[in-house]
N, C-alpha and C positions, 0 to 999 in steps of 0.2 A: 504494500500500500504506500509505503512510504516512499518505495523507488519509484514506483507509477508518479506519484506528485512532484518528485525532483524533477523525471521525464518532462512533463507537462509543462511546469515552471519552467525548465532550460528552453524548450520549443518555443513556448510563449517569448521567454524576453528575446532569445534570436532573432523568431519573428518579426520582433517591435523594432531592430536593430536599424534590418533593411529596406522598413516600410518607408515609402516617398515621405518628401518634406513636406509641411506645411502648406495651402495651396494659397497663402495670404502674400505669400513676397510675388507670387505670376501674377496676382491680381493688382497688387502694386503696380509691376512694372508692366500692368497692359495697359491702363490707368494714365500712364507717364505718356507711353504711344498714342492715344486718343488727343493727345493735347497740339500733336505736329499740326501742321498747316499740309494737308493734301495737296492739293491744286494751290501752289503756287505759283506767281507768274513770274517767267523770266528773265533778268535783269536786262535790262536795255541797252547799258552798253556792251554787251555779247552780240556778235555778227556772225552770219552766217559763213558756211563754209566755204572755199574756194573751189572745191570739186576738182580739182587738178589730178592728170594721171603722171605716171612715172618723168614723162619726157620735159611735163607743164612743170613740175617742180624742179628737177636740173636745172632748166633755162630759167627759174626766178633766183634758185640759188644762186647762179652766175650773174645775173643783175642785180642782186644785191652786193655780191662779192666786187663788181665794179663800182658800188655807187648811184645805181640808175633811181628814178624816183618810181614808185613801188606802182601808183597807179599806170604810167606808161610801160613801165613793165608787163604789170597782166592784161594792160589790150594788147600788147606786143603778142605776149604768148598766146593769147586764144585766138590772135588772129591770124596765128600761122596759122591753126587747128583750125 
């Protein structure tokens, strides 16, 4: 009887060992994520991409590495292309 109850007792607190945490700290930190801004909008002075392929980027690198001024540069290039 008595080794049955030790049995019981040891299962029990092992059990309790590697039961999950608490679920108050997830609830916290979902709590924290509800608080972002979703859709925000984006900053203005960010511009778009140049779309340049392999060849278009070489030829601005070499007109920068000359000096050229950046807008006559990329009509230059896109209008080999």
């Amino acid at each position: 009887m008595k080794l049955s109850a030790a049995i019981i007792t040891l299962l029990a607190g092992s059990a309790a060992a590697f039961a999950p945490a608490m679920p108050s700290t997830a609830v916290r930190a979902s709590s924290i994520q509800q608080q972002t801004v979703m859709f925000a909008e984006p900053k203005e002075e960010e511009e778009g991409g140049l779309d340049l392929d392999l060849d278009e980027m070489f030829s601005m690198f070499d007109a920068a590495d000359k000096g050229e001024d950046f807008d006559k540069a990329i009509k230059d290039v896109k209008k080999d292309n």
